[in-house]
N, CA, C and O atoms as a GROMACS GRO file, in nm:
protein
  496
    1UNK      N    1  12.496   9.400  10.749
    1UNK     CA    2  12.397   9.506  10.747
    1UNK      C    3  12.339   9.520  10.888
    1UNK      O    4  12.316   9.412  10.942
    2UNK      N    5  12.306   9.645  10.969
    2UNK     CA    6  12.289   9.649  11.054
    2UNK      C    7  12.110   9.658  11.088
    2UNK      O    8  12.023   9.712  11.020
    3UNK      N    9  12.102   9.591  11.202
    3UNK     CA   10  11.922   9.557  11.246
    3UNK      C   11  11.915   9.662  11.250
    3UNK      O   12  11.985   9.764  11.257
    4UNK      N   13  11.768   9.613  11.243
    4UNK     CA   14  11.640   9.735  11.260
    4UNK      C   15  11.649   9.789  11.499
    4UNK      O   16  11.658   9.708  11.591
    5UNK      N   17  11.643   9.901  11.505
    5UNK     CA   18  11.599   9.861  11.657
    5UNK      C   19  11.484   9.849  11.697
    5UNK      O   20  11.400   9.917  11.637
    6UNK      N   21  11.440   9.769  11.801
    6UNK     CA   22  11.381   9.670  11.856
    6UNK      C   23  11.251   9.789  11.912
    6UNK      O   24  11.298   9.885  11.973
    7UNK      N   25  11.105   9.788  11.897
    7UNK     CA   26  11.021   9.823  11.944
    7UNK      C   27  10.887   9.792  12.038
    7UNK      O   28  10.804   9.703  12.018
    8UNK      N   29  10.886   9.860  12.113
    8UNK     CA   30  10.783   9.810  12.189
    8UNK      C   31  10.695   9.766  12.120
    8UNK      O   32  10.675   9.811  12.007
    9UNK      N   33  10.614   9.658  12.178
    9UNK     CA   34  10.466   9.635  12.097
    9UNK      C   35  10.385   9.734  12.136
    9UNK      O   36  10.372   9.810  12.232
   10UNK      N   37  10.320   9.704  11.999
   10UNK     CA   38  10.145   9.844  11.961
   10UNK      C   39  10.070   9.800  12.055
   10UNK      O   40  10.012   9.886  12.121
   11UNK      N   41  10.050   9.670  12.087
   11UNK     CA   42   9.934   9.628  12.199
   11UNK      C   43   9.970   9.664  12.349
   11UNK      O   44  10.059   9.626  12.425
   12UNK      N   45   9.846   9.767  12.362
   12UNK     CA   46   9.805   9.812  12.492
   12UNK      C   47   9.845   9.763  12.631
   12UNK      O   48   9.797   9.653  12.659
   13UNK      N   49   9.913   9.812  12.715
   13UNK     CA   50   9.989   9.722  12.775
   13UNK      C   51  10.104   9.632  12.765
   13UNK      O   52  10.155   9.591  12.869
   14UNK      N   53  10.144   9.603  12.666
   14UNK     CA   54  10.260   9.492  12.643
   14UNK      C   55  10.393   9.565  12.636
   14UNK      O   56  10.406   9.666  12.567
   15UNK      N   57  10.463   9.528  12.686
   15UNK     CA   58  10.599   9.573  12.654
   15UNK      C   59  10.739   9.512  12.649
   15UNK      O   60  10.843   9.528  12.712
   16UNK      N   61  10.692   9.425  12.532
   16UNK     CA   62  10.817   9.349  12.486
   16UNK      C   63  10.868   9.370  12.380
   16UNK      O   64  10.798   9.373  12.279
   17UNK      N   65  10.962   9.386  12.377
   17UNK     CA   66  11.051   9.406  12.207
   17UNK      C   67  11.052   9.354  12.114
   17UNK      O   68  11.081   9.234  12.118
   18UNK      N   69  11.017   9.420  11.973
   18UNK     CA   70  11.014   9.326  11.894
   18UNK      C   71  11.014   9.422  11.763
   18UNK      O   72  10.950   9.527  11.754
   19UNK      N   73  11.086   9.373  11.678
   19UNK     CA   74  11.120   9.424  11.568
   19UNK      C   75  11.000   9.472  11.495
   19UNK      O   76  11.033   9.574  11.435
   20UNK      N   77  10.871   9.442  11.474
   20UNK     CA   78  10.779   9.441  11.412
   20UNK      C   79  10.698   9.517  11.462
   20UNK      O   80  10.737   9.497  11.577
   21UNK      N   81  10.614   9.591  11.476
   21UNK     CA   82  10.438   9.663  11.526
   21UNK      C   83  10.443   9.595  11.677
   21UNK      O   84  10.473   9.633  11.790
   22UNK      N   85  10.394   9.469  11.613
   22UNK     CA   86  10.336   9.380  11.749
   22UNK      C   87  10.400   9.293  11.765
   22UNK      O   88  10.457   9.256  11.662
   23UNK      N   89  10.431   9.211  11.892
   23UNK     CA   90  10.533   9.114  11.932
   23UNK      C   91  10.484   8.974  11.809
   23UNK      O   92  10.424   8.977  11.702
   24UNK      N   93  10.544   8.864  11.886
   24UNK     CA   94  10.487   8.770  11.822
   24UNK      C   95  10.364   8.710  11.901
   24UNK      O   96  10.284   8.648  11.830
   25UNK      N   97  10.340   8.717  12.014
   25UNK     CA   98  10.196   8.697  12.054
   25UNK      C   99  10.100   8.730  12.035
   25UNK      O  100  10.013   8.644  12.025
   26UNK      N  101  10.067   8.870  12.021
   26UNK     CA  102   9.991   8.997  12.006
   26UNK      C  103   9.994   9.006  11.798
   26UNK      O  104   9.892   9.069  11.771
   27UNK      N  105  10.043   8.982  11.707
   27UNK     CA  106  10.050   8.935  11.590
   27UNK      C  107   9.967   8.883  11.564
   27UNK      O  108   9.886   8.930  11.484
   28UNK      N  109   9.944   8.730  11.638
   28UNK     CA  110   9.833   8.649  11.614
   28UNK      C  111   9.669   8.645  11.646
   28UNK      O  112   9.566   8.590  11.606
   29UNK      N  113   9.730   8.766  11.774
   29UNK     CA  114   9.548   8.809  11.840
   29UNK      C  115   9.539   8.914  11.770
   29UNK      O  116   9.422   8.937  11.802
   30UNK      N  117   9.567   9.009  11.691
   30UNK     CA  118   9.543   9.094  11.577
   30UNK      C  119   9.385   9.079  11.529
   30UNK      O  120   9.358   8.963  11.497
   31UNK      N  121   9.289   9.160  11.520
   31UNK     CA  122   9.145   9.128  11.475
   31UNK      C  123   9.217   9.112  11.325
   31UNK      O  124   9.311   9.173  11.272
   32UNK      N  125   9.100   8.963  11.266
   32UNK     CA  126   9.097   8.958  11.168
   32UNK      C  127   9.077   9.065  11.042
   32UNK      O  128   9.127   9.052  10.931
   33UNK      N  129   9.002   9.158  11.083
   33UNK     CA  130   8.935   9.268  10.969
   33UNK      C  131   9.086   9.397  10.969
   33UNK      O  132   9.085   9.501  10.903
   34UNK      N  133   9.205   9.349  11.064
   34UNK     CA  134   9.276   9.442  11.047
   34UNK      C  135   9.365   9.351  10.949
   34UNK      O  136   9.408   9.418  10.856
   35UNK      N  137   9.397   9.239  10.946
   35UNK     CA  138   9.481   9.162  10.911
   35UNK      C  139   9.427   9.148  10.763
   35UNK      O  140   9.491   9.062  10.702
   36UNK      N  141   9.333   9.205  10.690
   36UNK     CA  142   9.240   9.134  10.590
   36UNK      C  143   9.225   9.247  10.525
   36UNK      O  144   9.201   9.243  10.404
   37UNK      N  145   9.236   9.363  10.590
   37UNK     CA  146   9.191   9.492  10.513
   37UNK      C  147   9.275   9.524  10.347
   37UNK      O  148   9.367   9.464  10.291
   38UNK      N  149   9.236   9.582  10.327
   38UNK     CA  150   9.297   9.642  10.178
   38UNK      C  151   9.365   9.712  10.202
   38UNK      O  152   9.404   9.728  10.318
   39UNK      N  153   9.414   9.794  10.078
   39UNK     CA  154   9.534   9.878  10.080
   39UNK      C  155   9.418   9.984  10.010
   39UNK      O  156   9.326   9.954   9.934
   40UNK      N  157   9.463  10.134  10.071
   40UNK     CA  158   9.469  10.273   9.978
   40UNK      C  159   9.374  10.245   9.903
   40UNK      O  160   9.251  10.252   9.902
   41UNK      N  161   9.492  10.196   9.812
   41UNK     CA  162   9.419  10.201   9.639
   41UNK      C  163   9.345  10.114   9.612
   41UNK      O  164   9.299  10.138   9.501
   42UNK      N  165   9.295  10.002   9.661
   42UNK     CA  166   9.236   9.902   9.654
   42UNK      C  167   9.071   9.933   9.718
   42UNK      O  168   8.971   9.873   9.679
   43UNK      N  169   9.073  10.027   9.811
   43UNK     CA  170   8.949  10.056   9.856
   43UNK      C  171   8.903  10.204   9.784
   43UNK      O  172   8.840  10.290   9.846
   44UNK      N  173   8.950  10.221   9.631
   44UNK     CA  174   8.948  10.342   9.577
   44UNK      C  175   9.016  10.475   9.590
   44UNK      O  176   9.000  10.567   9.509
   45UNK      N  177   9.101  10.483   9.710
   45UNK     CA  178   9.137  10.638   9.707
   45UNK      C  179   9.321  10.609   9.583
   45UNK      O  180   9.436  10.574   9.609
   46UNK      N  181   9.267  10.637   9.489
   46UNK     CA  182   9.383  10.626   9.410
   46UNK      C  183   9.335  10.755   9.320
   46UNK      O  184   9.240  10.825   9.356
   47UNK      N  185   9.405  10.778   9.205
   47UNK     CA  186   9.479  10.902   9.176
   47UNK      C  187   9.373  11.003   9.124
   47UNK      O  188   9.409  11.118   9.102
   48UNK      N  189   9.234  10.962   9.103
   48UNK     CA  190   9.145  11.002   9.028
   48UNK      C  191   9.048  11.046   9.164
   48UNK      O  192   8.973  11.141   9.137
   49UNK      N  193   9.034  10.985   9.330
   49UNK     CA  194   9.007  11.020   9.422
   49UNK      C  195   9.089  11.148   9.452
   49UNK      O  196   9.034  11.255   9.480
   50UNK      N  197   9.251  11.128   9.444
   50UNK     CA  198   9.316  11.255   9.490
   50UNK      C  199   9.301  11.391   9.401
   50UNK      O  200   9.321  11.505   9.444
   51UNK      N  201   9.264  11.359   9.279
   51UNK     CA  202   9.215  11.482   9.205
   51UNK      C  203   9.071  11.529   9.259
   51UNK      O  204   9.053  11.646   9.293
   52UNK      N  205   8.986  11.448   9.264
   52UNK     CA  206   8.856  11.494   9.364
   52UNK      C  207   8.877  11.560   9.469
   52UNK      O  208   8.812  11.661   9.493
   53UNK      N  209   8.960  11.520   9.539
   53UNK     CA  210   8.973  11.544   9.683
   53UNK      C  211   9.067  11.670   9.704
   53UNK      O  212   9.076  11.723   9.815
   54UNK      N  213   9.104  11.694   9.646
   54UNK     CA  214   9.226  11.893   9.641
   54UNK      C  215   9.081  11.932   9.540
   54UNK      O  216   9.017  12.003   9.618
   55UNK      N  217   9.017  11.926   9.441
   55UNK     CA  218   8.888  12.027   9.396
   55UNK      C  219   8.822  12.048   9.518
   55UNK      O  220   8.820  12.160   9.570
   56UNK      N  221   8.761  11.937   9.574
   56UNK     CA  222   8.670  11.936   9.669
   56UNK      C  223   8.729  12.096   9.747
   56UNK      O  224   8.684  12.210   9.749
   57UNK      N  225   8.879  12.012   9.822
   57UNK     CA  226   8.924  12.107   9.937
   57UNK      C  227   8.923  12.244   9.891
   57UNK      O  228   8.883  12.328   9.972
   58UNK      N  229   8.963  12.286   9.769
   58UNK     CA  230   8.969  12.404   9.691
   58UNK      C  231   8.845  12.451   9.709
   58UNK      O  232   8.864  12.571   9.731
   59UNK      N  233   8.738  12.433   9.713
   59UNK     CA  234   8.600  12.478   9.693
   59UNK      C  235   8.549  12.479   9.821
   59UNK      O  236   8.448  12.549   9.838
   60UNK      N  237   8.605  12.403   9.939
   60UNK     CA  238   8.517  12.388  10.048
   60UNK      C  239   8.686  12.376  10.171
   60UNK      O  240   8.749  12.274  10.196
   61UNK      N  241   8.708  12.497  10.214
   61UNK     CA  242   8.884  12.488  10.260
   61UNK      C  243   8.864  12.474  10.401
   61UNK      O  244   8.947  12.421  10.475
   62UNK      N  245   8.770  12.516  10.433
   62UNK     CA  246   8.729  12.497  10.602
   62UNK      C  247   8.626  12.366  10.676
   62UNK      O  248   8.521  12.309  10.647
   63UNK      N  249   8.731  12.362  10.789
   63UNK     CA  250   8.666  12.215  10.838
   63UNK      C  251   8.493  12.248  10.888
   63UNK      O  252   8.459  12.351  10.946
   64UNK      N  253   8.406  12.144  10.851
   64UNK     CA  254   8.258  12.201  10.906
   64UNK      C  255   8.247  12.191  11.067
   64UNK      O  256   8.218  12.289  11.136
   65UNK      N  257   8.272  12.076  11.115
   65UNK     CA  258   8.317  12.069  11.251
   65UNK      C  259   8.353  12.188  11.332
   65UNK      O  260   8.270  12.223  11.415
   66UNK      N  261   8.433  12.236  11.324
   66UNK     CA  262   8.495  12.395  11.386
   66UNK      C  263   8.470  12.485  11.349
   66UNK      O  264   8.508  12.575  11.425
   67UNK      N  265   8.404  12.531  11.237
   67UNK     CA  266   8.297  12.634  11.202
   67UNK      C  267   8.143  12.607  11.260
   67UNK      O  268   8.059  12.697  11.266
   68UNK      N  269   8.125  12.512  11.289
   68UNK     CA  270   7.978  12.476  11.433
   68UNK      C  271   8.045  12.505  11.572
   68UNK      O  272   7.972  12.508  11.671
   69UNK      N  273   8.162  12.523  11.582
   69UNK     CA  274   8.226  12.569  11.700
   69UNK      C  275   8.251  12.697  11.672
   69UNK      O  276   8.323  12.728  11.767
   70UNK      N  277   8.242  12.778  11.616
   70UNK     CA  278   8.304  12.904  11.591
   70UNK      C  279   8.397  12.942  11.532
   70UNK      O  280   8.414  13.053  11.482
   71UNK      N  281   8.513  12.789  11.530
   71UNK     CA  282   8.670  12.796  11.459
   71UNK      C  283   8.658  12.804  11.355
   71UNK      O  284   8.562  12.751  11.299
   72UNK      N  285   8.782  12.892  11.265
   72UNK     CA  286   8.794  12.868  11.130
   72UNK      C  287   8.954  12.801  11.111
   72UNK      O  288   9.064  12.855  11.130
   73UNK      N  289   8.917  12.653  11.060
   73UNK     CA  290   9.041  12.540  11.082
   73UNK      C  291   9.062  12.487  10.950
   73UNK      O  292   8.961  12.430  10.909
   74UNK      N  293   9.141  12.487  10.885
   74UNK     CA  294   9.162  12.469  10.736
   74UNK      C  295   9.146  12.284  10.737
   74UNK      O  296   9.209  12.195  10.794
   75UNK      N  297   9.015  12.288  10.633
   75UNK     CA  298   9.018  12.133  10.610
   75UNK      C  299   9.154  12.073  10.540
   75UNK      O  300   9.224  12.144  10.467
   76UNK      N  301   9.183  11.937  10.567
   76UNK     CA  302   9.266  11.861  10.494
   76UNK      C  303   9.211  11.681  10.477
   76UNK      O  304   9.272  11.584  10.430
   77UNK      N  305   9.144  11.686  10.506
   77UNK     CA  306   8.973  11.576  10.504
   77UNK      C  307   8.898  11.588  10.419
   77UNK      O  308   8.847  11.700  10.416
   78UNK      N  309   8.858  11.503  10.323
   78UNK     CA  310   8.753  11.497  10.247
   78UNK      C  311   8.695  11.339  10.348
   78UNK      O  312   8.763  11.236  10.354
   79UNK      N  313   8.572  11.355  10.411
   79UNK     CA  314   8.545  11.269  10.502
   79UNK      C  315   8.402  11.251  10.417
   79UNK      O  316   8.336  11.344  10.369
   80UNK      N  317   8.363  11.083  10.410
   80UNK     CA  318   8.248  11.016  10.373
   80UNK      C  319   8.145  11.015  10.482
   80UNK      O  320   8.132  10.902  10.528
   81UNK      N  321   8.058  11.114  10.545
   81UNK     CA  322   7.950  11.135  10.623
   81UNK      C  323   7.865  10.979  10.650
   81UNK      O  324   7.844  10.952  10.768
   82UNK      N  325   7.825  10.891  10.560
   82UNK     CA  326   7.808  10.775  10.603
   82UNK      C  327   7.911  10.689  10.505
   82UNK      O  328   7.914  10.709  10.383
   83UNK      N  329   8.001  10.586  10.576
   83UNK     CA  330   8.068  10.545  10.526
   83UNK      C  331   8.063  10.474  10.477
   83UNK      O  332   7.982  10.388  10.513
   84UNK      N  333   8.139  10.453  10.366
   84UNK     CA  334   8.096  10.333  10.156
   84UNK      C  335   8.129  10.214  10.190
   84UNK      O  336   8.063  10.133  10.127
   85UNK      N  337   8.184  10.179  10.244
   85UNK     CA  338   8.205  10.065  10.314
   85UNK      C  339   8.217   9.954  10.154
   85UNK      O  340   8.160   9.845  10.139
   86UNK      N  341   8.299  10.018  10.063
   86UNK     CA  342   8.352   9.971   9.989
   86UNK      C  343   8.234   9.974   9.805
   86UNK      O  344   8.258   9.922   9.696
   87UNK      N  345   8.104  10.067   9.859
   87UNK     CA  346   7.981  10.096   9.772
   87UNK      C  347   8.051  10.211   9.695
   87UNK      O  348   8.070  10.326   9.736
   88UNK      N  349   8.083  10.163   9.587
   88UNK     CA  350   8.155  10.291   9.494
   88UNK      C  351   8.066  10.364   9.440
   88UNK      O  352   8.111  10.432   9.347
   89UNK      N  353   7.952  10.377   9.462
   89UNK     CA  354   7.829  10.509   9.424
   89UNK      C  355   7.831  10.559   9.564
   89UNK      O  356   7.873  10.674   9.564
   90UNK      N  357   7.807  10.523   9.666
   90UNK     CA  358   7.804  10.619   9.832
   90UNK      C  359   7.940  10.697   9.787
   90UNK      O  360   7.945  10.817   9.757
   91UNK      N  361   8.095  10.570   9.787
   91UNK     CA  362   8.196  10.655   9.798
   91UNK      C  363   8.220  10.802   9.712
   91UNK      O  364   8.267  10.904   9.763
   92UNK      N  365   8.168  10.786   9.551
   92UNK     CA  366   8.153  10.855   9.488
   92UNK      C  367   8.053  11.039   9.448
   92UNK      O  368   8.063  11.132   9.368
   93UNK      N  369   7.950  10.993   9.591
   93UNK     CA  370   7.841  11.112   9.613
   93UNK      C  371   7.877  11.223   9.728
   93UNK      O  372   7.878  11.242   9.850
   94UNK      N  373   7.908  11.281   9.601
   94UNK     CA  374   7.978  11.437   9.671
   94UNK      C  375   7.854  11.506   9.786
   94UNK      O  376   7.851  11.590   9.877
   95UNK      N  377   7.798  11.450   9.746
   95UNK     CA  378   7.637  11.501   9.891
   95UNK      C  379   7.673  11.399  10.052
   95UNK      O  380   7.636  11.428  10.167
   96UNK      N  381   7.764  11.267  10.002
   96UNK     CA  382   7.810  11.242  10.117
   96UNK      C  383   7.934  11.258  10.171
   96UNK      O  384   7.983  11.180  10.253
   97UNK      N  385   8.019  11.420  10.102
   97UNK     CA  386   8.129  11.418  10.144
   97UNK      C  387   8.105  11.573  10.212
   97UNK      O  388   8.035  11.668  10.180
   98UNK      N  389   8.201  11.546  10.323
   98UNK     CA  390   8.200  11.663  10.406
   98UNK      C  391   8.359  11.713  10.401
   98UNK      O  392   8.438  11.622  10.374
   99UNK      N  393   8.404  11.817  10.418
   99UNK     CA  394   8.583  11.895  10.436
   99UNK      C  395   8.546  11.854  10.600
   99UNK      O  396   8.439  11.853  10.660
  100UNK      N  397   8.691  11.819  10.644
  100UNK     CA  398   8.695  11.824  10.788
  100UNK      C  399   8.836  11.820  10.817
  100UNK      O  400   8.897  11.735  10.754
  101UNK      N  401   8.915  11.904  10.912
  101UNK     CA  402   9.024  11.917  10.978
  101UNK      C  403   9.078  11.746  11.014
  101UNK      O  404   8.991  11.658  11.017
  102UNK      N  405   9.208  11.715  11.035
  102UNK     CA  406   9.264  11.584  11.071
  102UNK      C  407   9.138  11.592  11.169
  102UNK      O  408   9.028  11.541  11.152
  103UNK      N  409   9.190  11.682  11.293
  103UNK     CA  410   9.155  11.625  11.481
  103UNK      C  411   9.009  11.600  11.452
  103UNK      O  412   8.965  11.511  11.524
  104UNK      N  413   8.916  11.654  11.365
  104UNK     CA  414   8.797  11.640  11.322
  104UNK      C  415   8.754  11.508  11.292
  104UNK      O  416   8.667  11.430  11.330
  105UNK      N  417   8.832  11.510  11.222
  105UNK     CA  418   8.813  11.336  11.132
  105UNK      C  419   8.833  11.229  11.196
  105UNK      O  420   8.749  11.139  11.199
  106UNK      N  421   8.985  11.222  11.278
  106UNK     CA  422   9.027  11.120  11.364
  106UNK      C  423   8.899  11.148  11.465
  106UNK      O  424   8.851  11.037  11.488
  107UNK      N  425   8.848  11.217  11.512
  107UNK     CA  426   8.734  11.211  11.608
  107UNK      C  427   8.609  11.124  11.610
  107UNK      O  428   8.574  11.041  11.694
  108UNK      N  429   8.541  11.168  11.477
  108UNK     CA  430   8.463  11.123  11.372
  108UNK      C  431   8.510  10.950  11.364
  108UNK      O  432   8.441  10.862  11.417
  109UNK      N  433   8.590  10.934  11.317
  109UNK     CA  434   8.631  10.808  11.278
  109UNK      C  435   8.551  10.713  11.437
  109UNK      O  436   8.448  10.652  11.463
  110UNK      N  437   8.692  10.757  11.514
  110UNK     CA  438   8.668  10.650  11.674
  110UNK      C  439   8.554  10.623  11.722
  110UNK      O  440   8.517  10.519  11.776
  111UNK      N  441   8.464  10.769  11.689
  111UNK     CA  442   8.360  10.792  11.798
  111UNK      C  443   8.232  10.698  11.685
  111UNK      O  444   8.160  10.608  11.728
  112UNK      N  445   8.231  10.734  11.580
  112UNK     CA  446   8.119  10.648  11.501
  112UNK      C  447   8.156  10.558  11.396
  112UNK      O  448   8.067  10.485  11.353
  113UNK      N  449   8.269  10.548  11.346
  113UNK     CA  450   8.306  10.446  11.268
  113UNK      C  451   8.415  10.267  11.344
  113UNK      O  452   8.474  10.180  11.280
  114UNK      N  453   8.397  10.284  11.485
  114UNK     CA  454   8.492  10.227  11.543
  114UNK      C  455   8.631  10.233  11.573
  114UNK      O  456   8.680  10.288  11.475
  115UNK      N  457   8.712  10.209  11.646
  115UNK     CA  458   8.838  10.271  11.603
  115UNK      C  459   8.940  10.170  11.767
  115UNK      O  460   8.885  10.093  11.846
  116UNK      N  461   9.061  10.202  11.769
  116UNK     CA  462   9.100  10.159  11.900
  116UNK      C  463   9.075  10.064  12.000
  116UNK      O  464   9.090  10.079  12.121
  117UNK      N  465   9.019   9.914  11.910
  117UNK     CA  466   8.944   9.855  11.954
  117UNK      C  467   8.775   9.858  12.041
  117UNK      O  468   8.730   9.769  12.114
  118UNK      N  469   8.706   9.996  12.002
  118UNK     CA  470   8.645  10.033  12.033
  118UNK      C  471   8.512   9.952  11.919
  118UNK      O  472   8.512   9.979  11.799
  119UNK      N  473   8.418   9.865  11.971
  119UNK     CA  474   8.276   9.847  11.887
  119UNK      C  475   8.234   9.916  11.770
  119UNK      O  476   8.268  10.034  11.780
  120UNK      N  477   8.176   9.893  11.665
  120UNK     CA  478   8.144  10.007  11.568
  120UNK      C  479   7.995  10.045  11.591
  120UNK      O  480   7.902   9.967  11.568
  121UNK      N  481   7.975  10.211  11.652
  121UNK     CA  482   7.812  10.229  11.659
  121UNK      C  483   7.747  10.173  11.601
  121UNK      O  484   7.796  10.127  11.498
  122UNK      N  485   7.577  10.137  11.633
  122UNK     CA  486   7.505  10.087  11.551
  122UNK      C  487   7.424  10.226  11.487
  122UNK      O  488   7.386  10.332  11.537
  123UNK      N  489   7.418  10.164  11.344
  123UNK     CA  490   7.353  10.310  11.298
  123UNK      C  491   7.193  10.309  11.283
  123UNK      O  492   7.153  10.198  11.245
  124UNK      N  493   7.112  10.383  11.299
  124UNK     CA  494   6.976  10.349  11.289
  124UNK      C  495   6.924  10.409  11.185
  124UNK      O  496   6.805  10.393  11.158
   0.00000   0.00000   0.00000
């Protein structure tokens, strides 16, 4: 059976080959909270979220983000405004869900939820 081919490592700078994401050095310096995280469905977005989440979009189709810019950008985001951080009543309160475009969201995410090895804001 023929290998997989050989990829650069994910870590910033490194560029050694390796079948996997990250070499085998860069594997082990991995932050714990990435190595530990859950899956999908395990942090709730399973099948009863994805029925929420196409109503939601159905009812609310434009990202809010780019309509404060002027744009009209078709949401595909159902984004948690403060995040549940695993509180299944926050995750669940449609007053903390906003529609937002991907580039919206991925924005959102880095800039206040942490992201890219980047600190997570402190919230006040």
């Amino acid at each position: 059976m023929p290998r997989r081919p050989l990829k650069v490592c994910s870590h910033p700078g490194c560029a050694v080959l390796s079948p996997n994401a990250y070499c085998e050095q860069h594997s082990r310096d991995r932050r714990p909270a990435e190595q530990n995280r859950q899956t999908a469905h395990q942090r709730g977005y399973n099948s009863r979220w994805r029925k929420a989440r196409a109503t939601y979009l159905s009812r609310q189709p434009l990202c809010v983000h780019c309509l404060q810019a002027g744009m009209y950008t078709s949401a595909t985001v159902v984004d948690h405004i403060v995040p549940h951080k695993g509180d299944s009543a926050l995750f669940w309160d449609k007053t903390n869900w906003q529609p937002l475009c991907k580039r919206c969201h991925d924005i959102k995410t880095v800039t206040e939820d942490g992201g890219f090895g980047k600190p997570v804001k402190e919230r006040e």
